[in-house]
C-alpha positions as CSV (number, residue, x, y, z in Angstrom):
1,X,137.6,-4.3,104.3
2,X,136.5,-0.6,103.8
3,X,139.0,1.4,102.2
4,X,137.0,4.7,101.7
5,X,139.5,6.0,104.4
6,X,142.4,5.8,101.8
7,X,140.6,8.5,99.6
8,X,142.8,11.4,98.4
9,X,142.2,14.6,96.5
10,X,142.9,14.1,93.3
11,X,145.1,17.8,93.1
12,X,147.1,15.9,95.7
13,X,147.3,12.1,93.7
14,X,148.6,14.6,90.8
15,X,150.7,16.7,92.5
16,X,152.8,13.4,94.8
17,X,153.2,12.0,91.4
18,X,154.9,14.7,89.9
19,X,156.9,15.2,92.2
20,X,157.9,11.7,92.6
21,X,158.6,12.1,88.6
22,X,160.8,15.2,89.6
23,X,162.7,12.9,91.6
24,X,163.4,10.1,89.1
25,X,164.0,12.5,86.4
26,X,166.5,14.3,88.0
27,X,168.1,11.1,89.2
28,X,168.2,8.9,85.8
29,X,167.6,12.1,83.6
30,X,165.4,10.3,81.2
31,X,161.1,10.6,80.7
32,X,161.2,7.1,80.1
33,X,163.3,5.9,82.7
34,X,161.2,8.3,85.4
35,X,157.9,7.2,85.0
36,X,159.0,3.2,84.8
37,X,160.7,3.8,87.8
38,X,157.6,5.6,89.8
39,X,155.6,2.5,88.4
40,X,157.1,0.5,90.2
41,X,157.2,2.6,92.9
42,X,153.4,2.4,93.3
43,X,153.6,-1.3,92.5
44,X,156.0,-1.7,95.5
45,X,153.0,0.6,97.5
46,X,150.3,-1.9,97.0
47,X,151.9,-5.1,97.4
48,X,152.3,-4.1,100.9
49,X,149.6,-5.6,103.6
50,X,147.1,-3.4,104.2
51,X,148.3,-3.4,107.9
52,X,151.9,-2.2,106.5
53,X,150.4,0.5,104.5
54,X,148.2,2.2,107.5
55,X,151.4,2.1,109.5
56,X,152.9,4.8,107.1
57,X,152.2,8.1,108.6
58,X,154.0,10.1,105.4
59,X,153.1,8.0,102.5
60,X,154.4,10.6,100.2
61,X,157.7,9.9,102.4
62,X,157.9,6.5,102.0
63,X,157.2,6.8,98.2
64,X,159.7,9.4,97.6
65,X,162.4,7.0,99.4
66,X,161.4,4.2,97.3
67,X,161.9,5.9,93.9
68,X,165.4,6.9,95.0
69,X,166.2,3.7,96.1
70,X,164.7,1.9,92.7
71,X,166.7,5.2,90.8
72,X,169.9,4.3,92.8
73,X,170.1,1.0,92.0
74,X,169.2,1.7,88.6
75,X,172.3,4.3,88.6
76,X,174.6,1.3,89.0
77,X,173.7,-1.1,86.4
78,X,176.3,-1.1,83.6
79,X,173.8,-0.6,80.9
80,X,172.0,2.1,82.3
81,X,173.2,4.6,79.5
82,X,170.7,2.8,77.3
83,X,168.0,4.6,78.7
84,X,166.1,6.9,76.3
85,X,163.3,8.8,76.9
86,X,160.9,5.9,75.1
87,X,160.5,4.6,78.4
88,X,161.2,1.1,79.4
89,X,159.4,-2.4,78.4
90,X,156.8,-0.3,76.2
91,X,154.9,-0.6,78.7
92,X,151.3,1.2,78.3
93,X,152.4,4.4,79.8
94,X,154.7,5.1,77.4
95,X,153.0,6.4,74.8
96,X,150.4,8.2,76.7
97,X,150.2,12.0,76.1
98,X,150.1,13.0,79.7
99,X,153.1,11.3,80.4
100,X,154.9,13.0,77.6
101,X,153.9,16.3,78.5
102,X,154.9,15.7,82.1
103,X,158.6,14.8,80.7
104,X,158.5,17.9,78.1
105,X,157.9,20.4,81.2
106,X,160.7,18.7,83.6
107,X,162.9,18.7,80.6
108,X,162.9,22.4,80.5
109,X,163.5,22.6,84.1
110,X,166.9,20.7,83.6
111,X,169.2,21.4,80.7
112,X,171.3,18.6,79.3
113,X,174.3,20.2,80.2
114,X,173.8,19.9,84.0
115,X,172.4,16.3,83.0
116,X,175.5,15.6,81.7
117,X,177.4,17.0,84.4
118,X,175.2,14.8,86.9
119,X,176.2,11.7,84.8
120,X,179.7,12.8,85.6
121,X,179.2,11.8,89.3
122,X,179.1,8.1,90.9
123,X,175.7,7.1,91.9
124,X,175.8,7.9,95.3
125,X,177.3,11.5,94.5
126,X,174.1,11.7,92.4
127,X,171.9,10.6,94.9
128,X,173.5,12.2,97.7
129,X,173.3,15.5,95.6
130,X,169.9,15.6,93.9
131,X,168.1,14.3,97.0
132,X,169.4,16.9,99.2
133,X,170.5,19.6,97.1
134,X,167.6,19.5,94.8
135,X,164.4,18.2,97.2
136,X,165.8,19.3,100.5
137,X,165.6,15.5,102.1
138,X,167.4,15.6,105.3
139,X,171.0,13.6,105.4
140,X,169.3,11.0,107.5
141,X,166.9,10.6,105.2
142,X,169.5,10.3,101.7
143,X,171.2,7.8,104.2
144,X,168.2,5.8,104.3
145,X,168.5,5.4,100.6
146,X,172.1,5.8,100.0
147,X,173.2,4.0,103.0
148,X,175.6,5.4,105.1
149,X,175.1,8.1,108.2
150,X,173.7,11.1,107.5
151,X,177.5,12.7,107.7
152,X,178.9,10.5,105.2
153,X,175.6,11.8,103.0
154,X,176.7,15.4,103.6
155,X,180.4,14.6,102.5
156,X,179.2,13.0,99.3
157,X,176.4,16.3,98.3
158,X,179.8,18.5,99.2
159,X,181.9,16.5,97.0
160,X,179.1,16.4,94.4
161,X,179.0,19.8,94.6
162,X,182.7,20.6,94.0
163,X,183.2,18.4,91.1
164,X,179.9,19.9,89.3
165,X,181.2,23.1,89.9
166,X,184.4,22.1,88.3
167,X,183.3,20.8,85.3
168,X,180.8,23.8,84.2
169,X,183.3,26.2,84.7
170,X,186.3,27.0,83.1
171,X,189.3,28.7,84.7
172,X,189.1,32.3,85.1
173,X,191.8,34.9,86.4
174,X,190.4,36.0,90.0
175,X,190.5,39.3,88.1
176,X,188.1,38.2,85.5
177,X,186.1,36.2,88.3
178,X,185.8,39.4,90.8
179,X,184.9,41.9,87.7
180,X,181.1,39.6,86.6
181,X,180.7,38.9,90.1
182,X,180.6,42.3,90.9
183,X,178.5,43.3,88.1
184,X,175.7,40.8,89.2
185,X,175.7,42.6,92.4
186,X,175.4,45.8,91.1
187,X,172.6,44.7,88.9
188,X,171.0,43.1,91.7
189,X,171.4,46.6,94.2
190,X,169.9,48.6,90.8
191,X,167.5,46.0,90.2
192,X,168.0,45.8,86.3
193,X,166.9,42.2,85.5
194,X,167.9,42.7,82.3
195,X,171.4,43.4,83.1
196,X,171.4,40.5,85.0
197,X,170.3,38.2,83.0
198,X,173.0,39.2,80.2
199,X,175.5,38.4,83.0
200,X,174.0,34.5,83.3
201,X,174.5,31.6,80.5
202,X,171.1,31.1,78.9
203,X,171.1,27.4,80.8
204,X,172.5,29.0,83.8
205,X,171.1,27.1,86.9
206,X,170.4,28.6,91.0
207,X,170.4,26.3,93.5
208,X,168.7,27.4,97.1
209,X,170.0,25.6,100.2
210,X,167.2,26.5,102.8
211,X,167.9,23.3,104.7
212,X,164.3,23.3,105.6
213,X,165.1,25.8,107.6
214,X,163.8,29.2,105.7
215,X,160.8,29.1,103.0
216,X,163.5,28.3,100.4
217,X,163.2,27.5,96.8
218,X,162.0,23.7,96.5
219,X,163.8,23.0,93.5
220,X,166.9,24.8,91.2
221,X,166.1,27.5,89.2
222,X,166.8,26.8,85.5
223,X,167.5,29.4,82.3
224,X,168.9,33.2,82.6
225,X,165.5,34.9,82.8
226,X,164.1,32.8,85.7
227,X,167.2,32.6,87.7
228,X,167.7,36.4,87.3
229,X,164.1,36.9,88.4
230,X,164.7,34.4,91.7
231,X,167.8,36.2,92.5
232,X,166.2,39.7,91.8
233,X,162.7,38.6,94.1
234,X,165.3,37.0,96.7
235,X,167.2,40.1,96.9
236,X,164.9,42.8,96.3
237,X,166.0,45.9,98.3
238,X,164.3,46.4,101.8
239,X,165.0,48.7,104.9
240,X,167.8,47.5,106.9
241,X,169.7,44.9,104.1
242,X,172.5,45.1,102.1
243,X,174.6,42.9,99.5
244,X,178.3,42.9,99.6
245,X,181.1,41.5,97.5
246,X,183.3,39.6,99.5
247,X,185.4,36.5,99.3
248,X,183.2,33.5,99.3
249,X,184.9,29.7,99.2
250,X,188.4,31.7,97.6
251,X,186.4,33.8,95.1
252,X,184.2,36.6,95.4
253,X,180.7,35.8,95.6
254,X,177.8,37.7,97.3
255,X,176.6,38.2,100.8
256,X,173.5,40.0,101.4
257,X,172.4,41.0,105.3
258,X,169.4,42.0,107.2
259,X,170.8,44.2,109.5
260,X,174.3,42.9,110.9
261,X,173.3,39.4,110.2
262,X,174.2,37.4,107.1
263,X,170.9,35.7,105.6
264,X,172.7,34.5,102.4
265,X,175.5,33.9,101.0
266,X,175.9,33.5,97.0
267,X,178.4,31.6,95.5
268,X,179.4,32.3,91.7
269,X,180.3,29.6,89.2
270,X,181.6,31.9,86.1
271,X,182.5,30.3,82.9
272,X,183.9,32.9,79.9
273,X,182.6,35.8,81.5
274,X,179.0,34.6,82.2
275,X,177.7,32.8,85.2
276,X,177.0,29.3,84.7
277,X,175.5,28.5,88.2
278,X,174.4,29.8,91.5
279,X,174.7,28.6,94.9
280,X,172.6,30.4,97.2
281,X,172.9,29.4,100.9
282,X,170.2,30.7,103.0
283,X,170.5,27.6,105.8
284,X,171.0,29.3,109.1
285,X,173.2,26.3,110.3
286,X,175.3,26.8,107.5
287,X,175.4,30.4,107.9
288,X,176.4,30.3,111.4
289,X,180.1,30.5,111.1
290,X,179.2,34.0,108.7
291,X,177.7,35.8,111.8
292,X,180.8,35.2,114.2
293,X,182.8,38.4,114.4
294,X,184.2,38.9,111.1
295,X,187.9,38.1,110.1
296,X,190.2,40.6,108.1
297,X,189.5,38.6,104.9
298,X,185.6,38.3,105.2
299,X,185.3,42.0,105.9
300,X,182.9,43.2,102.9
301,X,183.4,45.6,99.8
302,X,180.3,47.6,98.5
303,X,182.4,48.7,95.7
């Protein structure tokens, strides 16, 4: 059979690859453990037919669901905090220097605190979570590889969420919570990214929910300076927008608005007066409950 149809760029083999490695890594958060999981995930690829491969209009689809399903079973074996970032079996990738570079720069996209944090969750929180949260999959599509229905996926990102959220930060008085997260806006209305940056933890991380809606982030934002330079680019003053402090989820958080409609709205997770994560909301479904007539207690405060 001629297969000169199956051709692909080689910018594009490279880039489904790492972001298939993106994927395992932030699911197993270990080198090792990534690129023996996407291994397999191309080894699973051509053992198909050729008939069952042509039928696969989005192979990068189909690959992407197969590494999470590989990573989510791997999630749930007993053992799996043996993995290091050796890889697995010593197999001949492991050694090679591409691969190694690959897992230095997703390493620094991901510090091992929120790694830790993500070990915290049950496998299916961490699924649920990174899959949607961190590559924008659809719920239907984490419920292809977590099972479920794309609600119950939703419920477990949500609960993910909270008990992240949780464990990075530490209590602070609504006082102490309301003084930083007003600071970060009026760092953000001066645009002094230096300011802001002093308000983050140096491993702060941003996470953008677009919900493949907007032209989102792809992927968290991780250290002060790039998070205060994503926040700073996403909230750069324009004609007709503002950014208010107002309750968000119990706590004040951020709401910025292009005219008299809400386009975000910035949660603040504040641990010893710095800002340990960002939530940034920018999915018009989820915003649609912000641009009803506004309540007494969403009304916003410039101060």
């Amino acid at each position: 059979m001629d297969h000169a149809g199956d051709a692909v760029p080689i910018a594009e083999l490279l880039d489904e690859r790492r972001y298939l490695l993106d994927v395992a890594y932030w699911m197993l958060g270990s080198g090792g453990a990534a690129e023996s999981v996407i291994d397999e995930t191309y080894r699973r690829w051509y053992g198909l037919p050729d008939s069952a491969r042509a039928r696969i209009a989005v192979p990068r689809s189909w690959l992407a669901k197969t590494a999470g399903g590989i990573c989510l079973g791997r999630l749930a074996l007993p053992d799996r905090g043996g993995d290091t970032d050796q890889g697995e079996g010593g197999g001949p990738d492991a050694g090679d220097a591409d691969g190694a570079r690959a897992s230095a720069e997703l390493e620094q996209e991901i510090s091992g605190v929120l790694l830790n944090a993500l070990d915290s969750l049950s496998p299916a929180e961490r699924a649920a979570f990174v899959l949607n949260d961190v590559f924008g999959m659809t719920p239907d599509t984490v419920a292809d590889i977590v099972g479920g229905t794309g609600a119950e996926c939703v419920e477990l990102a949500d609960r993910a969420r909270r008990r992240l959220r949780a464990r990075r930060s530490r209590p602070t008085t609504p006082e102490q919570h309301d003084t930083v997260a007003r600071a970060v806006r009026q760092a953000c209305v001066t645009e002094d990214a230096g300011l802001l940056a002093s308000l983050l933890w140096p491993d702060a991380t941003a996470f953008f929910d677009g919900g493949g809606k907007v032209r989102a982030l792809a992927r968290p934002v991780h250290g002060s300076e790039h998070v205060a330079h994503s926040l700073m680019t996403l909230l750069v003053r324009r004609p007709r927008t503002t950014l208010t402090a107002q309750s968000v989820n119990g706590r004040t958080g951020l709401v910025a608005r292009y005219d008299d409609q809400v386009a975000a709205v910035i949660s603040l997770d504040i641990a010893d007066h710095r800002v340990a994560q960002v939530w940034v909301v920018l999915n018009p479904d989820k915003l649609r409950s912000w641009n009803q007539p506004p309540s007494a207690h969403q009304r916003p405060s410039q101060a």
